[in-house]
ZAMARGU-4260 file (C-alpha; in steps of 0.2 Angstrom, whole numbers, plus 5000, padded with zeros to 4 digits):
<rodrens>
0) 4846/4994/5238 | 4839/4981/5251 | 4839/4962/5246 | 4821/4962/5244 | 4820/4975/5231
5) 4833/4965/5221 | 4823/4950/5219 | 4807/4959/5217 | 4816/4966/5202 | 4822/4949/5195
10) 4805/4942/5198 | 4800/4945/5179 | 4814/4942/5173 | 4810/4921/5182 | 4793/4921/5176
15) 4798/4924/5157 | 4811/4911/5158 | 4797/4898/5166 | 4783/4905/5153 | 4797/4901/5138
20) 4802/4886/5144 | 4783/4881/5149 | 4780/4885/5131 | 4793/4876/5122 | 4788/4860/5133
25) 4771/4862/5125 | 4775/4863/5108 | 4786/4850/5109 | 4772/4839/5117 | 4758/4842/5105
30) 4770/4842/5088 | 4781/4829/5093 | 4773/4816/5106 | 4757/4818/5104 | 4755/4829/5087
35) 4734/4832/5080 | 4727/4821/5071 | 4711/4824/5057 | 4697/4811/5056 | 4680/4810/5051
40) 4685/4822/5038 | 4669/4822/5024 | 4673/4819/5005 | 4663/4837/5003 | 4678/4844/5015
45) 4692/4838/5003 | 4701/4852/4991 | 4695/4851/4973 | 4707/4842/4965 | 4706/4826/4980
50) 4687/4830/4974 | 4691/4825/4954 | 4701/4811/4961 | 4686/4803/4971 | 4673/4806/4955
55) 4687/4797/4946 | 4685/4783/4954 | 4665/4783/4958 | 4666/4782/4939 | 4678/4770/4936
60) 4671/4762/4948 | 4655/4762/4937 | 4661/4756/4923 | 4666/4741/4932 | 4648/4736/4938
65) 4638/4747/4932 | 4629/4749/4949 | 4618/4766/4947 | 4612/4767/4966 | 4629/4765/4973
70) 4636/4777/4960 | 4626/4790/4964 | 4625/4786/4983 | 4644/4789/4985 | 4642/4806/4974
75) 4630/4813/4986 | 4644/4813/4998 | 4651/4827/4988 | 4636/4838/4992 | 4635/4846/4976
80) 4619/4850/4968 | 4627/4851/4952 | 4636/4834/4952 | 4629/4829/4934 | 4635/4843/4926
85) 4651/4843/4937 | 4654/4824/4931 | 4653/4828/4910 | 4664/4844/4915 | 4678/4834/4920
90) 4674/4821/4907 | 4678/4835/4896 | 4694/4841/4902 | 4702/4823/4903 | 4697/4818/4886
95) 4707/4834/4882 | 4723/4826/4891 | 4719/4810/4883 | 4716/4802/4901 | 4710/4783/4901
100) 4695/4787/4913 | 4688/4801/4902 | 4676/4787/4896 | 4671/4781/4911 | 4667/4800/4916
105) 4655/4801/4900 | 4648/4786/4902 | 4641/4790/4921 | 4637/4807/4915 | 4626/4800/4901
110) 4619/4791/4916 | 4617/4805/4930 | 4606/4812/4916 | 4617/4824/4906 | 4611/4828/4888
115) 4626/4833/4879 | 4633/4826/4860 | 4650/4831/4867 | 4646/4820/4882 | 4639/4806/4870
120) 4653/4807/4858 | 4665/4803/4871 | 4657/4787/4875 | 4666/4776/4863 | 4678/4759/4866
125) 4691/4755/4855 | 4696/4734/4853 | 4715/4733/4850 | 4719/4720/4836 | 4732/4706/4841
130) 4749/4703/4834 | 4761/4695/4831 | 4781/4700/4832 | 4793/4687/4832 | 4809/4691/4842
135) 4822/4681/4833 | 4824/4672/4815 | 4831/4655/4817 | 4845/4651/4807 | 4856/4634/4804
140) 4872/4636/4804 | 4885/4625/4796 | 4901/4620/4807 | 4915/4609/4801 | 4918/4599/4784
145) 4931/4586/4784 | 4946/4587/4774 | 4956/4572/4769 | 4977/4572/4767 | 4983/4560/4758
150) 5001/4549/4766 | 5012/4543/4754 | 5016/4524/4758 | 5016/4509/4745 | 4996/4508/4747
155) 4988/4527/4745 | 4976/4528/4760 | 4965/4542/4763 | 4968/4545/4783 | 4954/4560/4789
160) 4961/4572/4800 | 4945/4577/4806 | 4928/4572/4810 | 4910/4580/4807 | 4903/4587/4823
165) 4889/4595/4820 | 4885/4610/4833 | 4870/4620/4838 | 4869/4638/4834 | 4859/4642/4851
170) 4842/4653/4844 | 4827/4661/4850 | 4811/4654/4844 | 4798/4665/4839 | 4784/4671/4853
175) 4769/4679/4851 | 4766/4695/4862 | 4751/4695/4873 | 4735/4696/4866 | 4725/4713/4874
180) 4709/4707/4878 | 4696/4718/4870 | 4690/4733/4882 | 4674/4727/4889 | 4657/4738/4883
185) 4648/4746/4896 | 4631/4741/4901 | 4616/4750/4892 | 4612/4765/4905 | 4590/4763/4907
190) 4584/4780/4915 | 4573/4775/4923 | 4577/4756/4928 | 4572/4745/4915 | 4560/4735/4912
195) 4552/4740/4929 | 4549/4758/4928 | 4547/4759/4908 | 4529/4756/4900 | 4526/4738/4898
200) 4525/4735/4881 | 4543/4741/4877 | 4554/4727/4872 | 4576/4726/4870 | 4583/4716/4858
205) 4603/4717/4859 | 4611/4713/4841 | 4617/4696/4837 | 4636/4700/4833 | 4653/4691/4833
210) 4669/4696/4842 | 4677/4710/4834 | 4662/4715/4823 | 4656/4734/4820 | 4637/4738/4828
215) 4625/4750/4835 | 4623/4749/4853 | 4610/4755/4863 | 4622/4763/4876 | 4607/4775/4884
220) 4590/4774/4884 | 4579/4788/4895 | 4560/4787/4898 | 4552/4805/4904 | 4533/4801/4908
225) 4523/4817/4906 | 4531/4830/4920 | 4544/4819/4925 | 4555/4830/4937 | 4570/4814/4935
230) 4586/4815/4925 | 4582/4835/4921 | 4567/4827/4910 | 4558/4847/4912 | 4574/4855/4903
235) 4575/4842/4888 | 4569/4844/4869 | 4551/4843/4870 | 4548/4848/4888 | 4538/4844/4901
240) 4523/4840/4891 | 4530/4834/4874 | 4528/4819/4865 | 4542/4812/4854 | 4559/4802/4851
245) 4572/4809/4850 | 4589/4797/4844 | 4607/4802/4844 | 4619/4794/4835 | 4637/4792/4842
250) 4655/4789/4833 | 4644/4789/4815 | 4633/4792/4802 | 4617/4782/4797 | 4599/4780/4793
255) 4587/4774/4806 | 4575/4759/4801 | 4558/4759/4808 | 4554/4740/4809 | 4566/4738/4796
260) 4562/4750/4783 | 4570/4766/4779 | 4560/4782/4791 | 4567/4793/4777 | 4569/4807/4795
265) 4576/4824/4793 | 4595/4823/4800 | 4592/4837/4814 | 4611/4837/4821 | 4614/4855/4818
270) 4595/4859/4825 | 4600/4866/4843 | 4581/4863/4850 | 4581/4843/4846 | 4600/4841/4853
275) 4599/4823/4842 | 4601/4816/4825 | 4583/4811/4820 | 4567/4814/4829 | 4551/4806/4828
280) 4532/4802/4832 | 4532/4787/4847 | 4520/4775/4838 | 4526/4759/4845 | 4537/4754/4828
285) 4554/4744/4831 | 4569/4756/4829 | 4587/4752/4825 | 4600/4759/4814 | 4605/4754/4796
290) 4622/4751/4788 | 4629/4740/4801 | 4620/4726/4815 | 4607/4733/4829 | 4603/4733/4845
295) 4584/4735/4843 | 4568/4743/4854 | 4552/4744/4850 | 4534/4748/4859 | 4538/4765/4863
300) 4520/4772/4862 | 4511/4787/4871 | 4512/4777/4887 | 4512/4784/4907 | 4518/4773/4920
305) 4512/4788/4929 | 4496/4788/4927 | 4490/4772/4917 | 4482/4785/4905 | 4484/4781/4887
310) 4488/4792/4874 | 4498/4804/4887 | 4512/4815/4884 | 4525/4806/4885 | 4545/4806/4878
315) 4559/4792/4875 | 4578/4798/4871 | 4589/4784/4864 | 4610/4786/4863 | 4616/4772/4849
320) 4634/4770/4846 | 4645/4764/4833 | 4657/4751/4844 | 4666/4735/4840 | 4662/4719/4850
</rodrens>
C-alpha cells in the first residue's frame, strides 16, 4: 500500500484527536476560566421556597414600618395575582411551626385585604414579664479565732499565739437578667388610607393605657364605598351594594358598646355569611368594646367618598384585638 493511502487512512484518526482535545480546551475555559454567570434574574424567576423567603421578609419588613405602598410594590415583583391569598397561606403554615414571622405574615395579609378569623387570630403580641434571677447567695464566712496558751513563769501571762485576720470569701453578687423590651404593636392597618380616603366625619380615638395593660386595639379597619372593586370589597359580607358594620373580635370575648352603652348584638361568630363577631346598622354611633380599655371609632354613617351622595350604600369592617401595651 502507497504512502499516500496510509495517511489518508490516519487522517480521521488526527481529526478526533484535535476535535477531543479542541473540546476539552473548551470546557475547561467556559467551567474553569471564564465559567457563566446568572444576573438580572426576576424574584418571579426564583423557586418557590426562595419565593417564601422573600414574602418573609416583605412582611417582616412590614411590621417594621408598616409602609403599605412599598410592601405591596416589592410583592408585585412576585407576579402573582393571588399574592393576598398566597400571604395568609404561608401565614398559616408558619404559625403551624411556631415560626416568629408568622405574625408578621397575618398582619400584612389583614392588610393586602384577606378576610379570614384564622388570619385575624393570628395577629396577636405577646409582652414578656421581667425577672429577676440572682446567680449567687452571698455568704460571710468566719476564718480564725484566737486561742491563748498559758506559760508557766512566776507571773501567769496570757501569750496569743495567733492573731485575728479576718479574710474575704470571694462571692458573686446578685444580677438581674436583661429586661425583654415588650414586642412593639403594629400599626392600625386603614384600607383605604386614612383619614384621607375615608368619609370625613369618621374620627379614631386610640385607648389611653399604661405599659403592660390589657386593651382593645383597632389592628384593621376597611372602608368599601358602594362598588368598591379594592381590597376584594365585591366578595365580602354584604356585597357590593350592602350597608353595614361588620366587627371581629380577635384573642377574646366581649360586648361591644355603642357610645358606651351595651348594643345588646347577636354574637354571629358561627354565622358563615357575616365572617365577624357582631354586626350592625352604620349610624354614625361611637364603637368600642367592653370589659377591658378601647381604642375607639365613630361617624361611620351611610357615607360615599365616591360619589358625595348621602345615604349610599356603603360598608365598614373593623378587626379589634385583645393585646397588652
Amino acid at each position: 500500500m502507497s504512502e499516500v493511502g496510509l495517511a489518508w487512512r490516519g487522517l480521521p484518526v488526527v481529526v478526533g484527536v484535535f476535535l477531543l482535545v479542541g473540546l476539552c480546551i473548551g470546557l475547561f475555559i467556559g467551567g474553569v476560566l471564564w465559567p457563566p454567570q446568572i444576573a438580572n434574574v426576576d424574584v418571579a424567576d426564583l423557586k418557590p421556597s426562595a419565593q417564601d423567603e422573600f414574602i418573609i421578609l416583605v412582611a417582616d419588613a412590614y411590621a417594621y414600618d408598616g409602609d403599605l405602598p412599598s410592601a405591596q410594590k416589592r410583592l408585585a415583583e412576585l407576579k402573582d395575582k393571588n399574592i393576598a391569598a398566597r400571604v395568609a397561606r404561608l401565614a398559616k403554615e408558619l404559625a403551624a411551626q411556631n415560626h416568629p414571622s408568622a405574625t408578621n405574615l397575618a398582619v400584612l395579609a389583614l392588610a393586602l385585604g384577606v378576610s379570614d378569623a384564622q388570619i385575624a387570630r393570628l395577629v396577636m403580641t405577646l409582652t414578656p414579664a421581667a425577672t429577676l434571677t440572682p446567680t449567687a447567695t452571698p455568704t460571710a464566712a468566719p476564718t480564725d479565732t484566737p486561742t491563748p496558751t498559758l506559760t508557766p513563769s512566776v507571773t501567769p501571762t496570757f501569750k496569743p499565739t495567733s492573731t485575728i485576720t479576718p479574710t474575704r470569701t470571694a462571692t458573686r453578687r446578685p444580677t438581674l437578667s436583661p429586661t425583654p423590651k415588650p414586642a412593639a404593636l403594629a400599626p392600625t392597618v386603614w384600607l383605604p388610607a386614612f383619614p384621607a380616603e375615608w368619609p370625613g366625619g369618621v374620627r379614631y380615638e386610640p385607648a389611653n393605657v399604661a405599659p403592660g395593660q390589657r386593651y382593645w386595639r383597632l389592628a384593621r379597619a376597611l372602608y368599601c364605598d358602594i362598588r368598591d372593586t379594592r381590597f376584594d370589597c365585591p366578595n365580602l359580607p354584604g356585597g357590593s351594594d350592602g350597608i353595614g358594620i361588620y366587627v371581629l373580635l380577635v384573642n377574646g370575648k366581649a360586648p361591644l358598646l355603642l357610645d358606651g352603652a351595651p348594643a345588646n348584638l347577636e354574637d354571629k361568630s358561627n354565622d358563615p355569611h357575616c365572617q365577624c363577631t357582631y354586626e350592625l346598622f352604620p349610624d354614625g354611633r361611637t364603637i368600642q368594646v367592653g370589659n377591658f380599655p378601647s381604642d375607639k371609632i365613630s361617624g361611620l354613617a351611610l357615607s360615599s367618598v365616591k360619589t358625595k351622595v348621602p345615604q349610599t350604600h356603603v360598608r365598614y369592617f373593623l378587626t379589634f384585638e385583645l393585646v397588652t401595651r
